[in-house]
C-alpha positions as CSV (number, residue, x, y, z in Angstrom):
1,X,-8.5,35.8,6.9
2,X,-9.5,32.3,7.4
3,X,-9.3,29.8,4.8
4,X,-12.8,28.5,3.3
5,X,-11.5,25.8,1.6
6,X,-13.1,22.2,3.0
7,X,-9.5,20.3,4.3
8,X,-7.8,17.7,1.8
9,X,-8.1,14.2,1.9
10,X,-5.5,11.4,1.5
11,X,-4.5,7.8,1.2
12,X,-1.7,6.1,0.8
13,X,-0.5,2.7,0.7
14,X,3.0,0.7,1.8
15,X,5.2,-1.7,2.6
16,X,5.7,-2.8,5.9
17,X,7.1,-5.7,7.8
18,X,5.5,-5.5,11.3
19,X,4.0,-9.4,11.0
20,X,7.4,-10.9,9.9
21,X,10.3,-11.2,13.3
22,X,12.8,-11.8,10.1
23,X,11.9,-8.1,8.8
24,X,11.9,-9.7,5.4
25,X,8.8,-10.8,4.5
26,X,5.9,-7.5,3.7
27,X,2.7,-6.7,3.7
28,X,0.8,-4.0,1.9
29,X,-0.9,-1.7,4.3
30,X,-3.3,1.1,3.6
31,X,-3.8,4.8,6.0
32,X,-6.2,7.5,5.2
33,X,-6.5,11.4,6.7
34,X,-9.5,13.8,5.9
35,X,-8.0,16.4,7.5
36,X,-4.8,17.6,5.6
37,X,-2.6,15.0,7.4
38,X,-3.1,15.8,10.8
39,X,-4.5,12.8,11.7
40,X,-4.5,9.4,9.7
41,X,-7.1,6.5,10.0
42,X,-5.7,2.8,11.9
43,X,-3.5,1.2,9.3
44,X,-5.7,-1.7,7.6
45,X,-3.6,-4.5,5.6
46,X,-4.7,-5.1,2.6
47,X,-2.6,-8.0,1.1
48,X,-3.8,-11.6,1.6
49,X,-0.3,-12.8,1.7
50,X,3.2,-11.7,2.4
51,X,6.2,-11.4,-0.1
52,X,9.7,-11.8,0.2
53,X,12.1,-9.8,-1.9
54,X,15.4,-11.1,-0.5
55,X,15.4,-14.5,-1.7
56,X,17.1,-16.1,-4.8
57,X,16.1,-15.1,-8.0
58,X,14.8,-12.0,-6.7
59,X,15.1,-9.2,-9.8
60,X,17.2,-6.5,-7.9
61,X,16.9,-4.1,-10.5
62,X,13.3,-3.7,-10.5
63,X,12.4,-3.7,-6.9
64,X,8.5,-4.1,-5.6
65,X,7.7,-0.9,-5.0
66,X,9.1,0.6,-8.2
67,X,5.4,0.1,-9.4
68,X,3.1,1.0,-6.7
69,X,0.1,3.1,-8.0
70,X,-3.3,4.3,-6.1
71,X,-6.7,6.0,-8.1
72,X,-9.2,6.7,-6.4
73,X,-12.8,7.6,-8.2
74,X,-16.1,7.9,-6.4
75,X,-15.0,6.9,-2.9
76,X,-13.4,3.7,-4.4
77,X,-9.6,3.3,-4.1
78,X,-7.7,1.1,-6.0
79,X,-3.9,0.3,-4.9
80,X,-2.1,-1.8,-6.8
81,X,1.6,-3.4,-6.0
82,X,3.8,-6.1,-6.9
83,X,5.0,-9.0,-5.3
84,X,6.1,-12.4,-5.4
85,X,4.1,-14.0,-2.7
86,X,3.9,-17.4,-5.1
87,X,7.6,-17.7,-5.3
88,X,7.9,-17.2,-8.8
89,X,7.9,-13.5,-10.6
90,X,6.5,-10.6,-9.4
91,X,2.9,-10.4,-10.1
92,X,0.3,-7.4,-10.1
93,X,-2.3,-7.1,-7.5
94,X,-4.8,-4.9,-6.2
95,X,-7.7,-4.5,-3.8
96,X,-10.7,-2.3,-3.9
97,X,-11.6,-0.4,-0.9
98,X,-14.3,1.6,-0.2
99,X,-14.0,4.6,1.4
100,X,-17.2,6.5,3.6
């Protein structure tokens, strides 16, 4: 018997470092897939500037990513990250996206 339930839907959001030739520097990028995870949508970027966990004064005990978080309500998805793209101390950011 087939299955009559409608396919899942997911997003997700990560770390990459495909814009820096040092592999040090990241970027927070963002995929979507409306059908189970077969296929996912083009990865979109969604940080307006990179960060860069490897240099001094960098808290290696409470790495970006630790803290990564995504809701999603009403088509609206809200990631959220740290990084240290000023230099100083991690900071929170997000970026809502709407989704069709």
């Amino acid at each position: 018997m087939a299955s009559t339930r409608p396919p899942a839907a997911f997003a997700v959001i990560y770390y990459d470092t495909v814009n820096d030739a040092t592999r040090k520097k990241t970027d927070v990028w963002y995929q979507t897939s409306s059908d189970d995870g077969v296929t996912w949508s083009a990865a979109i970027k969604i940080t307006t500037g990179m960060t860069d966990e490897t240099i001094a004064g960098a808290d290696s005990g409470n790495q970006y990513g630790d803290y990564n978080s995504l809701s999603i309500f009403a088509n609206q998805i809200f990631p959220s990250w740290t990084d240290r793209r000023s230099g100083g101390k991690e900071e929170i950011w997000t970026a809502p996206i709407t989704e069709p």
